[in-house]
LUMZA-589018 format. One line per field, with one value per residue (C-alpha): residue number from 1; chain; x, y, z. Coordinates in nm, 4 decimals. Layout:
REM residues N
n	NUM; ...
chain	A; ...
c1	X; ...
c2	Y; ...
c3	Z; ...
***
This chain:
REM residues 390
n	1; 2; 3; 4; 5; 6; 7; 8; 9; 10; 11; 12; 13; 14; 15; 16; 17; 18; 19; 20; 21; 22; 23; 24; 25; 26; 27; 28; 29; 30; 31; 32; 33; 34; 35; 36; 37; 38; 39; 40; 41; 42; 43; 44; 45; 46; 47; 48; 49; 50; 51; 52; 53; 54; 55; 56; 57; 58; 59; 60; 61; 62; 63; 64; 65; 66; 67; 68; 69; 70; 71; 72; 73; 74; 75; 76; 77; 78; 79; 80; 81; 82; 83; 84; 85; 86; 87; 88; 89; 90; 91; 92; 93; 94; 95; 96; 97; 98; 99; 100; 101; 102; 103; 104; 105; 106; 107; 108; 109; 110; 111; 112; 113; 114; 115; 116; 117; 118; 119; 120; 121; 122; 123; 124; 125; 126; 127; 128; 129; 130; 131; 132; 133; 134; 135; 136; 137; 138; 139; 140; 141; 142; 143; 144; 145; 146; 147; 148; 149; 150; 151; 152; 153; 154; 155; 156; 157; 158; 159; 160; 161; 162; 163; 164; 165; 166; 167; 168; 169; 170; 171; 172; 173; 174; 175; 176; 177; 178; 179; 180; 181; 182; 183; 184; 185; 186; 187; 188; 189; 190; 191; 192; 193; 194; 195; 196; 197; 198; 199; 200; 201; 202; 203; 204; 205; 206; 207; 208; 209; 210; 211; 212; 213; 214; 215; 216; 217; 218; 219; 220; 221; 222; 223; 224; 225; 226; 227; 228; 229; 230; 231; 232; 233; 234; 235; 236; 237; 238; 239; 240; 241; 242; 243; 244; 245; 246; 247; 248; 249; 250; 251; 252; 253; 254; 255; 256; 257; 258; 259; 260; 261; 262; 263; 264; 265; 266; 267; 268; 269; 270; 271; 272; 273; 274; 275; 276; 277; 278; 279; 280; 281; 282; 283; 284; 285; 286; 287; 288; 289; 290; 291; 292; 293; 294; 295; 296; 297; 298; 299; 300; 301; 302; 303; 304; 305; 306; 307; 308; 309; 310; 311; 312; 313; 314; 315; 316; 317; 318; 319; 320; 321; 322; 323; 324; 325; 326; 327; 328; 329; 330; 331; 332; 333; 334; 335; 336; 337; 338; 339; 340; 341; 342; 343; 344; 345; 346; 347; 348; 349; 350; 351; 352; 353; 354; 355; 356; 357; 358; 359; 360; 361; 362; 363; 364; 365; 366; 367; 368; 369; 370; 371; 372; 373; 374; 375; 376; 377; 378; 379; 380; 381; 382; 383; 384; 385; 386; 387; 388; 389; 390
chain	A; A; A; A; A; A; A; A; A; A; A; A; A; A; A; A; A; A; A; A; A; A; A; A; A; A; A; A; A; A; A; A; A; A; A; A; A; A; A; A; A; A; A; A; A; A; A; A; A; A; A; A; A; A; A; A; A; A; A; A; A; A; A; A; A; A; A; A; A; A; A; A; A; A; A; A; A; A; A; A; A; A; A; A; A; A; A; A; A; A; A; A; A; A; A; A; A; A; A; A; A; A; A; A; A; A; A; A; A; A; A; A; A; A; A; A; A; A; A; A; A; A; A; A; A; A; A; A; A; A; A; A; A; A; A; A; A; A; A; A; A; A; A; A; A; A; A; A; A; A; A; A; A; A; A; A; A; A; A; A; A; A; A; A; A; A; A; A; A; A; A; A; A; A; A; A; A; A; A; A; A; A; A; A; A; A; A; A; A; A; A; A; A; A; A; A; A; A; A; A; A; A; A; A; A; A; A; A; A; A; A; A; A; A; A; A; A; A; A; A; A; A; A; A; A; A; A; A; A; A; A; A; A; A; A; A; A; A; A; A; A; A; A; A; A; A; A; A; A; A; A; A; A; A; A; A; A; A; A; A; A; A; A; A; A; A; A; A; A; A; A; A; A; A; A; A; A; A; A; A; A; A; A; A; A; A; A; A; A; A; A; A; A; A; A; A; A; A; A; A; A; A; A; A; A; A; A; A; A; A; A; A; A; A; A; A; A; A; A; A; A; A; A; A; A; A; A; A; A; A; A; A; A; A; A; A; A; A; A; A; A; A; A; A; A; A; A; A; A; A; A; A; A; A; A; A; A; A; A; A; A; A; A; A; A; A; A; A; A; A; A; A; A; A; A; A; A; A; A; A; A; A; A; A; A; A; A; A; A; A
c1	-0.2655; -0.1475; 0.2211; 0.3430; 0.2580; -0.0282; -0.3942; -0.6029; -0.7665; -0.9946; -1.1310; -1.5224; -1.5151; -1.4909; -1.2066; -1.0907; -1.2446; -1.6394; -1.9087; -2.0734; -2.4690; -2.4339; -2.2342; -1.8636; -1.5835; -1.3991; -1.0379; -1.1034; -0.7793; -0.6278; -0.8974; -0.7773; -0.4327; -0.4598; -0.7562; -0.7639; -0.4068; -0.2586; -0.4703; -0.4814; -0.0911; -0.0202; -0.2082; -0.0712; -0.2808; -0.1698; -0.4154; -0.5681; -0.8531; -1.0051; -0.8443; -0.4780; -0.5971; -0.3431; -0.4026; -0.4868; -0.8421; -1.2020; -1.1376; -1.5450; -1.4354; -1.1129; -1.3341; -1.5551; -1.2888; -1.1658; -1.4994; -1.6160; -1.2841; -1.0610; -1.0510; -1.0983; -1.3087; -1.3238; -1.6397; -1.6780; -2.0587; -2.0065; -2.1305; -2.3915; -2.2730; -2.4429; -2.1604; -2.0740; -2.3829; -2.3931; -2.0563; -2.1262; -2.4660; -2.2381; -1.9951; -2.2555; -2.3787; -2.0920; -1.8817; -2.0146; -1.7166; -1.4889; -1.6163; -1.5993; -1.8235; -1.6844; -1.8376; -1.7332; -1.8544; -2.2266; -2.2973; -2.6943; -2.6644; -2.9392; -3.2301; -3.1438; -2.8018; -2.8955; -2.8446; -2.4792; -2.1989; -2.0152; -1.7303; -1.6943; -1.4054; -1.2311; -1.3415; -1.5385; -1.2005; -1.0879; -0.8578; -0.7861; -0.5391; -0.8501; -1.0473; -0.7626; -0.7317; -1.1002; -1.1025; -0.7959; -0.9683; -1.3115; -1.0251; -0.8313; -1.2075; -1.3140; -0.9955; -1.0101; -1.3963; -1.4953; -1.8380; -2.0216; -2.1181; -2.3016; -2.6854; -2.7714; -2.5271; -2.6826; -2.9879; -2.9158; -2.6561; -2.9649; -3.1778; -2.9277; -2.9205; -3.2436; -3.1677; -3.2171; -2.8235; -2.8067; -2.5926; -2.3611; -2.3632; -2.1231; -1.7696; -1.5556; -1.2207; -1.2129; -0.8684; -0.5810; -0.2816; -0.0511; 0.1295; 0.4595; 0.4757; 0.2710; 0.3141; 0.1895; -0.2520; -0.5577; -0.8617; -1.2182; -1.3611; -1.7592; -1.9057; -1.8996; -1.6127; -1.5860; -1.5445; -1.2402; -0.9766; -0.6028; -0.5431; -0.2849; -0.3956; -0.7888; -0.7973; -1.1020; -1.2648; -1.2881; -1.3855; -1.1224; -1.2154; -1.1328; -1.4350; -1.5173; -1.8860; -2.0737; -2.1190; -2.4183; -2.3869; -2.4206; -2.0853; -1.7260; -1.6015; -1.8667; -1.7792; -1.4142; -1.4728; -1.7016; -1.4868; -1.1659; -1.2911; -1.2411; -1.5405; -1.7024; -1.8665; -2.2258; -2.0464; -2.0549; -1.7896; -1.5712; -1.2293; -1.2603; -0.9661; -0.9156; -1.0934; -0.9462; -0.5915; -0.6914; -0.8025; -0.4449; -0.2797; -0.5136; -0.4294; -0.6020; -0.6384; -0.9780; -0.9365; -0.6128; -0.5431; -0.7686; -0.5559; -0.3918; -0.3291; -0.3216; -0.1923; -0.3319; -0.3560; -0.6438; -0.7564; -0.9407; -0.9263; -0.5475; -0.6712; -0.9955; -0.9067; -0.5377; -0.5196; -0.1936; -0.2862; -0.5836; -0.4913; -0.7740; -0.8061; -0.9275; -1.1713; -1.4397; -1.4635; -1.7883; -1.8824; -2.1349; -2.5061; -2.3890; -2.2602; -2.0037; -1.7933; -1.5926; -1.2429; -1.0284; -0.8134; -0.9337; -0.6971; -0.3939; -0.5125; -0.4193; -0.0698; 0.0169; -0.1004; 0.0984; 0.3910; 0.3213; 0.2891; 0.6748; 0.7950; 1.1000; 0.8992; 0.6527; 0.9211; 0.9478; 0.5508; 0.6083; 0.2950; 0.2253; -0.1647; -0.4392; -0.8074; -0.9741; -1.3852; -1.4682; -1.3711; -1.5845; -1.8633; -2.1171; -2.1565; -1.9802; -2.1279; -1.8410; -1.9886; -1.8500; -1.7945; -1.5395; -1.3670; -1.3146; -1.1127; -0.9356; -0.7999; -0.7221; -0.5530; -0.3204; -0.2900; -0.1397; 0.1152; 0.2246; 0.3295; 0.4427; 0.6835; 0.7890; 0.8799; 1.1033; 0.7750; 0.6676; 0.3005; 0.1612; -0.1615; -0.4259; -0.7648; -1.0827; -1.3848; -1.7292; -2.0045; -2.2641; -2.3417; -2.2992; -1.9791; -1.8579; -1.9911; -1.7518; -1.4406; -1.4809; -1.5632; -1.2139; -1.0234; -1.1315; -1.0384; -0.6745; -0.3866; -0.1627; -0.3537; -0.5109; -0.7727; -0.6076; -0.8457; -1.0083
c2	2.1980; 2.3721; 2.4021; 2.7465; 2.8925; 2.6047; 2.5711; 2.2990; 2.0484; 1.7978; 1.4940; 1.3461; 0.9906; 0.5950; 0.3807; 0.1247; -0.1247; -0.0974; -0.2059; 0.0545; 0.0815; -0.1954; -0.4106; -0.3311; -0.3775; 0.0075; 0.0507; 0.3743; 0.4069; 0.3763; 0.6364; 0.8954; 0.8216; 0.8198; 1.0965; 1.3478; 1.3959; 1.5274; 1.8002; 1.9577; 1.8968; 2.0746; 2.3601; 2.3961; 2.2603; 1.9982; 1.7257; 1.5361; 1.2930; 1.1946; 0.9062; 1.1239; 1.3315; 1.3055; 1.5241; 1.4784; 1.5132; 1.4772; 1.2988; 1.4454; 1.8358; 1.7639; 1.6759; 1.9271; 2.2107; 2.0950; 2.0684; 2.4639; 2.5891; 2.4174; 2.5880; 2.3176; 1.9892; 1.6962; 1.5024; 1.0644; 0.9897; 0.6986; 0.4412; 0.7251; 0.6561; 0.8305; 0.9777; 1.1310; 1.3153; 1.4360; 1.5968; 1.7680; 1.8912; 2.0543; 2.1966; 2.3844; 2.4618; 2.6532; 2.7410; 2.8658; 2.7472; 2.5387; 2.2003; 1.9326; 1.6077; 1.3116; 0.9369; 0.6255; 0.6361; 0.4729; 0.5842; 0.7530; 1.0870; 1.1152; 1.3434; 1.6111; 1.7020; 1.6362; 2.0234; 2.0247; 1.9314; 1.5941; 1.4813; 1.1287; 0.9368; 0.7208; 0.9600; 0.8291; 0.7286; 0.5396; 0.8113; 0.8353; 1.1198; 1.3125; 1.3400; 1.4728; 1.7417; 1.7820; 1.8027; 2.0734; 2.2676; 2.3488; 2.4226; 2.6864; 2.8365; 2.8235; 2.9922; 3.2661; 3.3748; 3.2856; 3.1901; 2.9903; 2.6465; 2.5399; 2.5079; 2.6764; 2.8818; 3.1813; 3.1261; 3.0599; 3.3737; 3.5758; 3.4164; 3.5023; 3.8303; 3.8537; 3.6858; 3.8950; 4.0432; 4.1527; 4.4455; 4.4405; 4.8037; 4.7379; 4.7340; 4.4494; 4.2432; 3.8741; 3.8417; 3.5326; 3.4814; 3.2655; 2.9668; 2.9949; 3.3327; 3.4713; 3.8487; 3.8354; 3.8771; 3.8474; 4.0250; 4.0018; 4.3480; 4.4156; 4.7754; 5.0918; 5.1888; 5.4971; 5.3495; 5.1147; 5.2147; 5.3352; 5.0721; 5.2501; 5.1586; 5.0966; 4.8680; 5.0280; 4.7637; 4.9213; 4.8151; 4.7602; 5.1495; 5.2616; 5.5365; 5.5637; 5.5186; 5.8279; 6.0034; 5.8764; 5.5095; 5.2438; 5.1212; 5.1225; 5.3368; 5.5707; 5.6022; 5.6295; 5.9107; 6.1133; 6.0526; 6.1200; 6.4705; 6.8153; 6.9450; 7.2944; 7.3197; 7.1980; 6.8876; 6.9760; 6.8606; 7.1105; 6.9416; 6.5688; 6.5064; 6.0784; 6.0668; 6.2794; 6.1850; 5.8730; 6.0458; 6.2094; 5.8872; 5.7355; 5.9938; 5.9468; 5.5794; 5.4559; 5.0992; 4.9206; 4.5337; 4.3284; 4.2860; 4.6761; 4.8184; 5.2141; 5.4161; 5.7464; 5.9743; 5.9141; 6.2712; 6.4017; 5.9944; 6.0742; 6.3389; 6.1366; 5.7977; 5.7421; 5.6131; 5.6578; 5.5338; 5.3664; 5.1060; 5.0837; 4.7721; 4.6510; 4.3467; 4.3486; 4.4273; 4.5428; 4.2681; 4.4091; 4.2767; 4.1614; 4.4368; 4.4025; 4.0606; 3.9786; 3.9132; 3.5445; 3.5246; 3.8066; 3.7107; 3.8049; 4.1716; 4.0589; 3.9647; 4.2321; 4.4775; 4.3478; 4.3409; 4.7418; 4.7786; 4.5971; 4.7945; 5.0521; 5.2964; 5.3133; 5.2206; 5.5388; 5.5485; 5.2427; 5.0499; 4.8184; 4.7512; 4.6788; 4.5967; 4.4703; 4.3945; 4.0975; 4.2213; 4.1059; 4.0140; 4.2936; 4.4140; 4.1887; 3.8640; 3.6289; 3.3983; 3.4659; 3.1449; 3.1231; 3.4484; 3.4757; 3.1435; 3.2894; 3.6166; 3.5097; 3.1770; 3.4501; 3.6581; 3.3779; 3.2522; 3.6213; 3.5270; 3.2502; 3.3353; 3.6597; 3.6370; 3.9875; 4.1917; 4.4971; 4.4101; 4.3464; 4.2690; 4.1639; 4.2655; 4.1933; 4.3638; 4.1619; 4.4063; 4.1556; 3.8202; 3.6444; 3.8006; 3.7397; 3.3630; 3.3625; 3.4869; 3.2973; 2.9241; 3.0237; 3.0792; 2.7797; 2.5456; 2.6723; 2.4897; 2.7712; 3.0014; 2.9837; 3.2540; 3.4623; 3.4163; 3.7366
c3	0.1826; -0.1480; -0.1956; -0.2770; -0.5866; -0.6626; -0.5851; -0.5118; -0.6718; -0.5183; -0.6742; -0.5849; -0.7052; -0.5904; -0.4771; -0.5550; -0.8052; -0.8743; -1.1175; -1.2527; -1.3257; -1.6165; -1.4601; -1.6142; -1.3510; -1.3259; -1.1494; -1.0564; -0.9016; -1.2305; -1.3304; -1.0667; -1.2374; -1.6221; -1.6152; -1.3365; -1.2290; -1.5371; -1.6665; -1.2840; -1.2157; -1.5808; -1.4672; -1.1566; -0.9451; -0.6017; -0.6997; -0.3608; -0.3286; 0.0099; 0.0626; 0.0678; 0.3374; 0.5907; 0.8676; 1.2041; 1.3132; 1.1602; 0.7748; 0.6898; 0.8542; 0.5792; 0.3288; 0.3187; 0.3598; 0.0405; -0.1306; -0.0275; -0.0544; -0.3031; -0.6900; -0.8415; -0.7890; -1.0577; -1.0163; -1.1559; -1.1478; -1.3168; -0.9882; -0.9315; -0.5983; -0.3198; -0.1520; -0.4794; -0.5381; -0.1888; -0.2201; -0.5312; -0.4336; -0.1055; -0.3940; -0.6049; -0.2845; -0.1957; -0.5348; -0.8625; -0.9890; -1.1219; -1.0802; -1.3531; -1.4281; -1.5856; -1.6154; -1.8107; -2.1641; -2.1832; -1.8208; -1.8559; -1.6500; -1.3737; -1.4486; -1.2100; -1.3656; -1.7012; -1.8402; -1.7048; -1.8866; -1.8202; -2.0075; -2.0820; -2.1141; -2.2978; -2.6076; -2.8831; -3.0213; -2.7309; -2.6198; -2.2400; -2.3855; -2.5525; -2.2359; -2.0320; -2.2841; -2.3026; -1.8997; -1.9310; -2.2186; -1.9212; -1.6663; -1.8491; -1.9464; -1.6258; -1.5066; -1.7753; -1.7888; -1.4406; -1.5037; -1.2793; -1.3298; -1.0394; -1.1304; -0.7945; -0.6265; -0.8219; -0.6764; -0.3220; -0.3841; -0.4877; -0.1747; 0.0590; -0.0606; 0.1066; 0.4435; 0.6995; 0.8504; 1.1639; 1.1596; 1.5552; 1.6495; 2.0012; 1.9622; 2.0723; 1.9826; 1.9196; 1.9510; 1.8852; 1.8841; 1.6197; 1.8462; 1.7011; 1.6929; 2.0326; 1.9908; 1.5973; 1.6700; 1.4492; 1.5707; 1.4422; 1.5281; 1.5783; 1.5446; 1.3633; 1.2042; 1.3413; 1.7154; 1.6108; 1.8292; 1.6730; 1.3904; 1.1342; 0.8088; 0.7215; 0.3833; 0.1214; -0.0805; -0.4578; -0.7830; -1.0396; -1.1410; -0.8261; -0.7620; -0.3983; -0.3126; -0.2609; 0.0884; 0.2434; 0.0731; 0.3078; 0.2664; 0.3802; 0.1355; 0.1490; 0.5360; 0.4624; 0.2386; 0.4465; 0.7844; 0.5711; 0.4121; 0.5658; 0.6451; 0.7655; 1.1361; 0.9952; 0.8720; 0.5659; 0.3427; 0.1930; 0.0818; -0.0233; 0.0895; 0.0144; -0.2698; -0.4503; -0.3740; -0.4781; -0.8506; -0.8814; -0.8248; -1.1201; -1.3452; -1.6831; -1.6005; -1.6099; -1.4511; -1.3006; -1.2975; -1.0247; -0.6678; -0.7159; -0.3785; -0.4246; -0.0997; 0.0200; 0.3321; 0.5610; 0.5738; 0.8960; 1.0286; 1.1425; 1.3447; 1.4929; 1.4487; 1.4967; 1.1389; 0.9452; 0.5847; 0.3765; 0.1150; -0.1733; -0.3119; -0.6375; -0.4999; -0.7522; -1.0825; -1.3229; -1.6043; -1.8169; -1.7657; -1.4576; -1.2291; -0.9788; -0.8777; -0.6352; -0.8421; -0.8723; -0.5634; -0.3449; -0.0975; -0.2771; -0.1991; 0.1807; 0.0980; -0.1046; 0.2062; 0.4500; 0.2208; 0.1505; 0.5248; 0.5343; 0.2520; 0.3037; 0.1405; 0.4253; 0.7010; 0.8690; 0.8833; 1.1533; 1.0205; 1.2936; 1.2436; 0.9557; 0.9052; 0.6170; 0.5730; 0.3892; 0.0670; -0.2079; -0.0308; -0.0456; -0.3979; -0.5222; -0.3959; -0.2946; -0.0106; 0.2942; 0.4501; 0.1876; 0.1582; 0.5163; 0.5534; 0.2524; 0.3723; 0.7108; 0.6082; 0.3681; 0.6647; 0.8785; 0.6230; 0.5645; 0.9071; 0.9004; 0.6165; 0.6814; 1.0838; 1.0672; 0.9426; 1.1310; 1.1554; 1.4540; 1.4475; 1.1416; 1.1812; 1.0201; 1.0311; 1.1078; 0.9468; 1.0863; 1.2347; 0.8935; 0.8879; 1.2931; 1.2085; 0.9337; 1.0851; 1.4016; 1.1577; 0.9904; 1.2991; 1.4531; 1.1658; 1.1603; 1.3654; 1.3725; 1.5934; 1.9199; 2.0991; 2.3388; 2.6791; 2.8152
***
């Protein structure tokens, strides 16, 4: 796992010594060592390669965590090793970004990736040093313009897109428990958002511009807005009341930093729905030719919640209970087999490191079976919580 304050990085590549394609004997251990571990360490980045995987329990289930969920992956195709290829066909697969491809100098690059980018080293100088930089250089671009470089994920993004979803119209509570701490619960809820029971504060999804969807969207925010307005006795709406607390708090502004957390009044949801206070976060953001996506660590928007919810600010409010959706995943097209690990891993080490906080319980809402599937996947690949039985 990453230490605080770094990200991953996992590296694809041999052990060991091997001959490569023409024959030339490669320590790839000292590879690993003079190439890949600098330029990720100097960035911040825990460096780990399969063989360093340490915990208990399946070493492929390890593995492949890493490869879907990890920030950064460093690829050597230089044995064109099966193995190798397999992995990194899972990681574009899963992550439109940021993995790099590297091979000994003279290795020919196999037909199918021949349009992506692989940086050889040593450089045409003989300069181990070059290629590290070279390899930092596509991290810190990949870091600052977000592009994707997987050859496919677009396209199985886009195909998903057009998988059927089976939306889960009956409410009910997956709940669990964390093992050290037994009265702190997570809770995957199914169901309409206007059955949830009392949860205090409901967590809007936004774009950095923060402008609530429109009434009858078929969307969160839409719903929040509706539900949260004052409205006549045709249900007609006649004071929007959230959204346009939400304007005053902008003010002339016309977008705010990815990650923002803005706090208003839930409007006629106190009176129905028990709810205290709805935290609009900036998930996605608009890139021009390209709508909406979902922004660079999404589940720092998690984190910075709860810590709202613990703030002395909101103390007397006595914020015990929150539910996000899988932010980022609907207009903005993060994958959700990711994201959810993501924001209930940062849930749990909110937790973990902050035992005195007043929250109780950390929900997430499951829109649909993709989304259940999700949630449930994460929970069962984490040590530090258990279900609670029925």
């Amino acid at each position: 796992m990453a230490r605080d304050g770094q990200r991953n990085c996992f590296v694809i590549m041999p052990f060991g010594e091997k001959m490569d394609v023409d024959g030339t004997l490669i320590n790839f251990d000292d590879v690993y060592r003079e190439l890949f571990v600098e330029p990720a360490e100097s960035l911040g980045f825990n460096v780990i390669r399969c063989d360093e995987i340490a915990q208990a329990g399946s070493i492929h289930k390890d593995m492949f965590s890493h490869i879907a969920m990890d920030d950064l992956v460093l690829v050597d195709i230089t044995t064109v090793n099966p193995n190798v290829f397999y992995e990194l066909g899972v990681r574009h697969a899963l992550k439109p970004s940021i993995t790099v491809l590297t091979k000994y100098r003279g290795t020919k690059v196999p037909f199918n990736i021949q349009g992506q980018r692989v940086i050889e080293y040593p450089s045409e100088t003989g300069s181990w040093a070059a290629s590290r930089t070279e390899i930092r250089n596509f991290v810190v671009n990949g870091l600052r313009e977000n592009e994707t470089d997987s050859p496919i994920f677009t396209i199985l993004q886009d195909a998903r897109k057009d998988w059927k979803r089976e939306r889960i119209d009956s409410l009910k509570e997956h709940l669990y428990r964390l093992r050290k701490y037994t009265h702190r619960r997570l809770s995957i809820i199914t169901g309409d958002i206007r059955e949830w029971p009392g949860i205090d504060v409901w967590v809007n999804s936004e774009n950095t511009n923060m402008q609530m969807a429109r009434f009858y969207d078929r969307s969160l925010s839409a719903m929040i807005r509706y539900e949260g307005a004052e409205k006549d006795d045709n249900g007609e709406v006649v004071n929007d009341t959230i959204a346009q607390e939400l304007a005053a708090l902008l003010g002339a502004r016309e977008t705010v930093t990815p990650g923002t957390i803005y706090v208003t009044g839930a409007g006629a949801l106190a009176a129905t729905r028990g709810v205290k206070k709805i935290f609009h976060a900036a998930t996605t953001q608009g890139v021009p030719g390209s709508g909406y996506q979902v922004i660079l660590d999404v589940e720092k928007c998690v984190t910075a919640s709860l810590r709202r919810m613990d703030h002395e600010r909101y103390r007397h409010d006595e914020l015990r209970s929150i539910v996000f959706p899988m932010m980022g995943t609907g207009e903005g097209g993060g994958d959700v087999n990711v994201v959810a690990g993501r924001l209930i891993r940062a849930a749990v080490s909110y937790f973990v490191s902050n035992p005195a906080s007043n929250v109780a319980t950390v929900c997430f809402s499951a829109w649909n079976r993709r989304d259940l599937d999700a949630c449930l996947a994460a929970l069962e690949g984490l040590a530090d919580v258990e279900p609670i039985p029925p």
